[in-house]
N, C-alpha and C positions, 0 to 999 in steps of 0.2 A: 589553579588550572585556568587556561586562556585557551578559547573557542572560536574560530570563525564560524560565521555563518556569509554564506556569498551565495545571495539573491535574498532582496528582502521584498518582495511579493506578501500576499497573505498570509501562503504556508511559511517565507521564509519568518516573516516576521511574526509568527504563533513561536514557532520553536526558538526562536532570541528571546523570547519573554519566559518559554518555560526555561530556558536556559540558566537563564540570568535569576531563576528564582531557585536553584541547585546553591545547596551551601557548597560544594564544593568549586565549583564556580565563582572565578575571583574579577574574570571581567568575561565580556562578548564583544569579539571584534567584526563588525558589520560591511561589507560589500557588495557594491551591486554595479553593474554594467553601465547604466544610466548615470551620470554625473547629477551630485547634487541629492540623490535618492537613499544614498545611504545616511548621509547626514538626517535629513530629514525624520526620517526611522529614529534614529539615535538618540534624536532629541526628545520621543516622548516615549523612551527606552532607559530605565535606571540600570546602572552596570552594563551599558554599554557602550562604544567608542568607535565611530566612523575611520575607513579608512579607502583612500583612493584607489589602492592600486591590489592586483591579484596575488603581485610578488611578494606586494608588504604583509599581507594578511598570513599568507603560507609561512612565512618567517619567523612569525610573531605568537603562534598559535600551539600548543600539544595536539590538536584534532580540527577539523573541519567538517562545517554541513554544507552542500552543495543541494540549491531551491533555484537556480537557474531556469530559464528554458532549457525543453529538454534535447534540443540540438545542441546547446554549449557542454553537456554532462561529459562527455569522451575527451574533448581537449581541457574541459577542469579537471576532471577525477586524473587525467592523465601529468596533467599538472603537480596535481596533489602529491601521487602516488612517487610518482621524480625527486619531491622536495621529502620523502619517506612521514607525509602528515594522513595519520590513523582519517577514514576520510567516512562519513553520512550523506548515502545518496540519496535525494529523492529519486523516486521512481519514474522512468526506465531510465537504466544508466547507458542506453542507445536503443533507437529507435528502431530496429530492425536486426534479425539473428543473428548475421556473418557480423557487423559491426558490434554487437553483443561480446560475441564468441571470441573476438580478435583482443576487444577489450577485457575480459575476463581473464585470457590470457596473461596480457599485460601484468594485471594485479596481483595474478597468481605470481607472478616473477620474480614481483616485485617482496612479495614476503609483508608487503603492508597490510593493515586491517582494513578492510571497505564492507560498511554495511549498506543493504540497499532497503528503503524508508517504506516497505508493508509494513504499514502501522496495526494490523491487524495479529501479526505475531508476536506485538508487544500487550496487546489489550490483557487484564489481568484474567478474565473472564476467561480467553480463548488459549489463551497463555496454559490456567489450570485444566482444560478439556486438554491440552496437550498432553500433561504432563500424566493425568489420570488413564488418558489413553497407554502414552507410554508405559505405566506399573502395573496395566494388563487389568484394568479395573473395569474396563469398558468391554473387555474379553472382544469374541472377533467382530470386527464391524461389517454391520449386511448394509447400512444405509447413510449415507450424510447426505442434507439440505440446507441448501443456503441462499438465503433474498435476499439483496440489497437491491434498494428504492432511494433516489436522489428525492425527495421532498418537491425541487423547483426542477425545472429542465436550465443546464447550464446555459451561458450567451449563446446566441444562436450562431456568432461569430467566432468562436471554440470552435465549432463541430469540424469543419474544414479539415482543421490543424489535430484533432484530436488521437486518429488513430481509429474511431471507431467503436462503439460500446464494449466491447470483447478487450481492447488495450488502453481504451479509459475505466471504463467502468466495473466488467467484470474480473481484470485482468490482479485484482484483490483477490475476490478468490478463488480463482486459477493459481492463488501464489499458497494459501493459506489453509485448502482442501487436501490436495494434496500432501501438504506437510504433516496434515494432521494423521491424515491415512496411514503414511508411511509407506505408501506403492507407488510403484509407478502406472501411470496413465496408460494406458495401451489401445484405447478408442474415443473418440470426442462425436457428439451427434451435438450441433445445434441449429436452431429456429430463432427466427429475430419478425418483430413485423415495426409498422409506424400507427402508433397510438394515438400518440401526444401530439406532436404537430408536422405540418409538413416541409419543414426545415431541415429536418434528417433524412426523410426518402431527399431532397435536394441535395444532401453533403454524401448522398449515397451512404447513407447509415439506416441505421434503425435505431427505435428509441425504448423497446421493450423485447428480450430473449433470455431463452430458456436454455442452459447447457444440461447434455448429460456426459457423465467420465464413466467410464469402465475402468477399474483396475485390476493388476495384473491376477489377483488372488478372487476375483469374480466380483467384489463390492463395486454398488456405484453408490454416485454424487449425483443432486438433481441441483441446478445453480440457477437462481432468476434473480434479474435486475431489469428496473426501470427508472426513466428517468421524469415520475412523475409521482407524487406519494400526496396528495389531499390532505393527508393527517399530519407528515411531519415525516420524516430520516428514519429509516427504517434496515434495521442491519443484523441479521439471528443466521446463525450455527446449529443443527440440528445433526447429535451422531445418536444413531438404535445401534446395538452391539447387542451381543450373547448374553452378555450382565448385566447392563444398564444402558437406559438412555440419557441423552443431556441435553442441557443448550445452553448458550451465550445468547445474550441480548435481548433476555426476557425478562425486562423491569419495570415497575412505576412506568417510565417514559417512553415504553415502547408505541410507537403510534399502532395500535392495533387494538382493535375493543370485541370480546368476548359475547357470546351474545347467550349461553350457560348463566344461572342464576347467581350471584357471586361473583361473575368471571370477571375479567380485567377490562375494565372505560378508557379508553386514550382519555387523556386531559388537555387540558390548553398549553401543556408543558412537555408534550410531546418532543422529542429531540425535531432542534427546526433545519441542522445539518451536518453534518460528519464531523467539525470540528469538535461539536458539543456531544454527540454520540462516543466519537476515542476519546475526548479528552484526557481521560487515566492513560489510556494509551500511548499517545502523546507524548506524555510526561514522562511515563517510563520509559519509553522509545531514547528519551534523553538521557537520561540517567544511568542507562545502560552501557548508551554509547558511552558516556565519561568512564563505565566500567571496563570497558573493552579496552580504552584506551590504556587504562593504566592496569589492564593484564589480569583485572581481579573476576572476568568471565569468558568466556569461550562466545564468540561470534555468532546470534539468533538470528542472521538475516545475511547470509555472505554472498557472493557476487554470482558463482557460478549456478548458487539455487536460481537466481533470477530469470536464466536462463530460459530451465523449466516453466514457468508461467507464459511469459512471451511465447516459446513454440505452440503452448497449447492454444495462447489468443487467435495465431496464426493460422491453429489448425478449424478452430469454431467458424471463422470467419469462411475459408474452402468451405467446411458442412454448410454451412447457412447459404452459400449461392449455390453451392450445388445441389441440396437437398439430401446429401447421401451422409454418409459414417466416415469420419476418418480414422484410418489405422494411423499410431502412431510409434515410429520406430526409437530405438536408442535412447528413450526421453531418463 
C-alpha cells in the first residue's frame, strides 16, 4: 500500500513517520506546496519518497493525508475526492459552516471515504469509554468533563489566523463529547477571559474558557481549556453515569499532583504536548485509516460529523460575547 501525505509541517511530518512504520505500508509519498520542502522531509524519512507535484501524488497513491493550511483543505480534499483517492483530513476541512456544508456535500456525492483527523476518537483510552458507553455499561449519563490545557501558549503569530480558542483549541472536544453522549446539543453557554497574556485580548481572543452543552435527554458536558499548563499537556475525559464512572487520561504522566496521602505527584515526565499525550492515538488514527481504505472498517471520524463540532464552536463564541445561552437548532 502507497500513502500520500501533502503538507509536511509538524503534524504532516508526525504522521509520514508513523506511517512509514505500518507493516503494511510499502512506501509514503510526500508533498508540500513549498518547493524543495518535501524533499527535505524525505531525506531524514525512511520509506519515504518526495514528489513535486499534487497530480503526481493523487496518481500514485491507495489513500491520502491532507496537513496543508487550512484554507487549501476544500480545493485538495476536492482534488482528492475527483481522482476517487480514500482521503485523511486534518482538521477543519473549511473554515467556516456554509463552505463546511457545501463540501461535505461534495464527498457525500462523491461515495469516497474522507476521514477528518479528531485524534481524539482514535485515542485507545477514549476510544474504549466509547465503546463501554455504547454496551450500556456506563447506563444513563448525568455528567461529562473535560480539560484540555496547551502546556505553552502557541506563537503569538497563530492567534490572528487561528479561528479562536473555541475552533482551535476547544473545537476537540466539541467533536468528541458529543460522540460519546450520543445526543444532540440543544444549548451551548460559554465564558472565556485573558489569563495568560495580552496577545489574545489583542487577536480578540481569549486564552482560558469554560463550555457548557445541554443535551437533548437533559445530560450536560462542562468543557475547560487553557492555553497555559506550568506542569505540562494536560487532557482527561470524565463520564458519571447511572452505573459507573470513568475517565481517560489519568496516568503516570498526567501533569496533575494529588495532594490525598498516596495520591498521584506530576513528575518531570509529565506529557510536555499533545503529540506525546495522543501518541497511541496518532498511530492508531493511521492504521485505521489504511483500514478504511481497504474496506476492512466502517469510517470513526466522517465528514458530515465534522460539521457538528464547528456549529457548536460557532455557537460558544455568540455565548461568550454575548453572555447569554445559545439554543441550538437542527445540530
Amino acid at each position: 500500500m502507497r500513502i500520500g501525505v501533502a503538507g509536511v509541517g509538524r503534524i504532516g511530518t508526525m504522521h509520514a513517520t508513523n506511517l512509514a512504520g505500518l507493516d503494511r505500508v510499502d512506501e509514503v509519498l510526500l508533498f508540500d506546496p513549498v518547493p524543495g520542502r518535501a524533499a527535505q522531509a524525505s531525506a531524514g524519512l525512511p520509506g519515504t519518497k518526495a514528489v513535486d507535484d499534487l497530480d503526481v501524488l493523487l496518481g500514485s497513491v491507495d489513500g491520502v493525508l491532507l496537513a496543508t493550511p487550512t484554507d487549501t483543505h476544500p480545493q485538495m480534499l476536492r482534488a482528492a475526492i475527483g481522482r476517487g483517492v480514500p482521503t485523511l483530513c486534518e482538521k477543519p476541512i473549511a473554515s467556516d459552516v456554509d463552505e463546511m456544508a457545501a463540501l461535505v456535500a461534495d464527498v457525500e456525492k462523491s461515495g469516497v471515504e474522507v476521514l477528518v483527523g479528531f485524534q481524539r476518537r482514535f485515542d485507545p483510552a477514549i476510544h474504549e469509554l466509547n465503546r463501554r458507553i455504547r454496551a450500556g455499561e456506563v447506563g444513563d449519563i448525568y455528567l461529562v468533563r473535560a480539560i484540555g490545557n496547551d502546556a505553552n501558549p502557541p506563537d503569538f503569530s497563530y492567534l490572528p489566523g487561528s479561528g479562536g480558542i473555541f475552533r482551535d483549541l476547544l473545537i476537540h472536544d466539541l467533536d468528541c463529547v458529543p460522540w460519546l453522549v450520543g445526543e444532540p446539543v440543544v444549548e451551548v453557554y460559554a465564558s472565556g477571559s485573558v489569563l495568560v497574556h495580552q496577545a489574545f485580548a489583542d487577536a480578540d481572543d481569549v486564552d482560558n474558557a469554560v463550555v457548557v452543552l445541554k443535551f437533548a435527554g437533559g445530560a450536560h458536558a462542562t468543557l475547560a481549556g487553557g492555553r497555559h499548563d506550568p506542569v505540562g499537556y494536560d487532557h482527561r475525559i470524565e463520564v458519571l453515569g447511572s452505573k459507573d464512572s470513568l475517565a481517560a487520561g489519568v496516568d503516570p504522566r498526567t501533569p496533575l499532583t494529588s495532594l490525598e496521602p498516596g495520591g498521584h505527584v506530576a513528575g518531570e515526565d509529565a506529557y510536555p504536548g499533545f503529540p506525546e499525550r495522543f501518541h497511541r492515538a496518532y498511530v492508531n488514527e493511521m492504521n485505521l485509516f489504511t483500514q478504511v481504505i481497504r474496506g476492512e472498517v466502517a469510517n470513526p471520524s466522517p465528514a458530515r460529523e465534522s460539521l457538528i463540532s464547528l456549529r457548536l464552536a460557532v455557537a460558544c463564541e455568540r455565548s461568550r460575547r454575548s453572555g447569554k445561552p445559545v439554543n441550538i437548532e437542527g445540530n
